[in-house]
N, C-alpha and C positions, 0 to 999 in steps of 0.2 A: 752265718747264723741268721733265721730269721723269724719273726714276730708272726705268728699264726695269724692266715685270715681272718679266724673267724675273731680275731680281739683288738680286731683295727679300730682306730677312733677317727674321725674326722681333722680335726687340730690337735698336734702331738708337737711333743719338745724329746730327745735323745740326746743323753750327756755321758762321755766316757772319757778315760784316758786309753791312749791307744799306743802302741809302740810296736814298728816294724823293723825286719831287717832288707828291707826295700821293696821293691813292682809296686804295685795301685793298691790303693784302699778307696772304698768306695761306701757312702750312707746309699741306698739303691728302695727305690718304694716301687710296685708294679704298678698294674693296671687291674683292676679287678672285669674287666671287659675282655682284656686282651693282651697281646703277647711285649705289647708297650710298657716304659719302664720312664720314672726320672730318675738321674742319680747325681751325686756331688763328691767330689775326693779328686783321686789324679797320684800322681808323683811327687819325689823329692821335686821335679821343678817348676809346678803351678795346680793350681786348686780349680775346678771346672762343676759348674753346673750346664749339666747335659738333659737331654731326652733323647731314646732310642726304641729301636727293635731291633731285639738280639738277631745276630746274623746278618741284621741287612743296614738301615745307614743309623748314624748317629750326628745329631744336632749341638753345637754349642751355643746355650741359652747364655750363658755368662763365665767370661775367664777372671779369674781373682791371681793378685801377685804372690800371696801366702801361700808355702809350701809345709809338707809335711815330712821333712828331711828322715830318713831313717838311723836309727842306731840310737835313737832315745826317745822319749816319752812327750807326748805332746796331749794337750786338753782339748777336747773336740765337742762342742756344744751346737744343737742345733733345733729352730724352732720352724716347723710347719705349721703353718697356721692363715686362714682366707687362701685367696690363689698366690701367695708368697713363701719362700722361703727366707730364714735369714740363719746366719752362721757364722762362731765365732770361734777362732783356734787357738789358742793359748791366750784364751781373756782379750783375742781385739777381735772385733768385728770384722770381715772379710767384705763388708761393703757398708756404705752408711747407713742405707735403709735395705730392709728386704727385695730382694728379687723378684721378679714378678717370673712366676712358672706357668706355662701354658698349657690348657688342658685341665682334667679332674680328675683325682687318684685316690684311689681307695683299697688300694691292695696291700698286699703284702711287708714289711718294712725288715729292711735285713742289712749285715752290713755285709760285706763282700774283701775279701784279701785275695789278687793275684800275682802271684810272681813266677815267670818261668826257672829257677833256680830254688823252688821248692821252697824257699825260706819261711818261717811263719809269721804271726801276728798276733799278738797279745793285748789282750784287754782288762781293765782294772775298775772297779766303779761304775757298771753300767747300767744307766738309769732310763724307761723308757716309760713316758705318762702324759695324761690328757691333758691338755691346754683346753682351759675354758672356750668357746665362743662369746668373741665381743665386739657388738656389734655400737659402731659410735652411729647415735641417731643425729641429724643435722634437720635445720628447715628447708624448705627447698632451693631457698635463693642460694643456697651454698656458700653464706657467710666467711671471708675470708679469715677473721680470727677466729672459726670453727674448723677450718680447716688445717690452720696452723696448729693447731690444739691436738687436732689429731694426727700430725704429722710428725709432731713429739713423741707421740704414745704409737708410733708407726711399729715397733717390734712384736709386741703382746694385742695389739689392733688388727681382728680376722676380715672387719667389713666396716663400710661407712653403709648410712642406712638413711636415708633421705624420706622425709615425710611426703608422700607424692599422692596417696590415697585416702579420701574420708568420705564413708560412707554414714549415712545420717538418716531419717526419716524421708527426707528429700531425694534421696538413692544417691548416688556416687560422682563425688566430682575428684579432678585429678590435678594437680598443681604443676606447672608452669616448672620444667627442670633443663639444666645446661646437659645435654649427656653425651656433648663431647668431652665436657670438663671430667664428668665421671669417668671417662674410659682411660680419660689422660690420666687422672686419680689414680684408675685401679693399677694397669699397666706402670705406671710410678713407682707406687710401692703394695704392691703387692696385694691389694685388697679385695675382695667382695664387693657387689654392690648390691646390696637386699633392703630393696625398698619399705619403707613404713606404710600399712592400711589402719587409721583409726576407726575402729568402729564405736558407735553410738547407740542410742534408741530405736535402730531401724529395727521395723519386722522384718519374719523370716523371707517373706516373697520377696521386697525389697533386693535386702541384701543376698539372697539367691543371684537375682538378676544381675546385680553389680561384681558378685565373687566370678561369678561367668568369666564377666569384661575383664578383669583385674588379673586373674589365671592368663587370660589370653595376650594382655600385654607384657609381662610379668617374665613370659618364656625367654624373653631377650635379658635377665639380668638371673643372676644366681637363686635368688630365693625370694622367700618375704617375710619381714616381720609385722604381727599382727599385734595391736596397742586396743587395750580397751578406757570406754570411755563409758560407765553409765551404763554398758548392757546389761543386761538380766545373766546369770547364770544359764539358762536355757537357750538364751540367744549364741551364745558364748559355748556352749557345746555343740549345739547345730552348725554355728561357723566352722569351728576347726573339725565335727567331722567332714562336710561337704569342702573344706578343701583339702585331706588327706584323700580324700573319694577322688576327688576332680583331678587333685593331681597325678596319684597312680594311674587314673585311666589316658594321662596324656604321657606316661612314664616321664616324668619331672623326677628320674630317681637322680639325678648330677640335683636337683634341686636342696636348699632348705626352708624350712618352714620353722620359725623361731616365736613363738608365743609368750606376750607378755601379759605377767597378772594383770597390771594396771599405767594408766599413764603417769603416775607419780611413783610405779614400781617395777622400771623398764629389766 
């Protein structure tokens, strides 16, 4: 059974009861690029988060102890969301924090029953819906009890978002970041890392010149969020069109662009 292309969301949560009479069950998301897939499920005797392509090899991203025994009904809840997965089977968790899954998916979402003995698979309750994006903003020194914070709220947490850009009348300065910390971060648990640009007062040449630089470094992290500060309305619509512009002409489409009304209304 699978979730039509065309009504994929970017962060999604899938919650069913599920009951087989044994082979694999599989939650299975494609690749909207290509013939590549992640998936999570397995056997009565271990639970696996994988990436493949059908036919040819198949990766183990993570093995879990929890199994989904057949002949009775089990609760299977699962949150996609930033580059993590997390997933919980009869009410526990299958790992403390989410998974960190590698790669960007955009495809397809289905679940998948095989058994060579033909038996089937039943489903009760199945619920499949957006997960907001949330993106925790931090300062750049990467505060230790700001990280702690977010490492609480690690399950429903799509991205940490570090303030690294402010562009100002003065044009663009860039704050001083740990970004092995960040990789360690993401890879950890699961997250995003989509940097903060505040912008300010600047004119539009200005900030032209600096959106340039900012796009150009920017390719090495997920996305960007943009934070106003005191721009004008007019300023404020020339930014986010010139960098929907900028971005599709460098196809930034694995990218996100996440706009805040204001700094006190992230």
């Amino acid at each position: 059974m699978w979730r039509a292309g065309s009504q994929w969301v970017e962060d999604w949560e899938l919650e069913s009861d599920v009951y087989t009479d044994g082979g694999e069950l599989w939650v299975v998301q494609e690749s909207d690029r290509g013939p590549e897939q992640w998936r999570i499920g397995g056997t009565a005797g271990r639970t696996y988060l994988q990436t493949r392509s059908p036919g040819e090899r198949t990766d183990v991203v993570e093995s879990y102890r929890a199994a989904m025994s057949p002949s009775r009904w089990h609760h299977l809840k699962l949150i996609k969301r930033g580059a993590g997965v997390w997933v919980a089977l009869d009410g526990e968790p299958l790992s403390e924090h989410p998974t960190y899954l590698p790669g960007r998916w955009r495809g397809n979402v289905g679940i998948v029953h095989w058994n060579p003995g033909e038996t089937g698979v039943r489903l009760r309750g199945l619920r499949f819906r957006e997960v907001p994006f949330e993106a925790r903003v931090l300062p750049s020194s990467l505060p230790s009890s700001e990280i702690q914070a977010a490492i609480a709220d690690a399950p429903r947490l799509s991205a940490l978002s570090p303030r690294l850009f402010e562009i100002d009348a003065m044009g663009l300065y860039r704050a001083p970041v740990d970004d092995e910390l960040l990789r360690i971060l993401s890879h950890r648990f699961g997250w995003e890392i989509v940097p903060t640009v505040r912008i300010s007062g600047a004119d539009p040449e200005v900030s032209s010149a600096a959106l340039e630089q900012i796009l150009s470094e920017v390719m090495s992290f997920e996305g960007l969020r943009v934070e106003w500060s005191g721009a004008s309305e007019a300023l404020q619509k020339t930014v986010v069109s010139a960098l929907e512009t900028r971005a599709r002409e460098l196809s930034w489409k694995a990218g996100r662009l996440v706009v805040s009304e204001s700094e006190e209304n992230p």
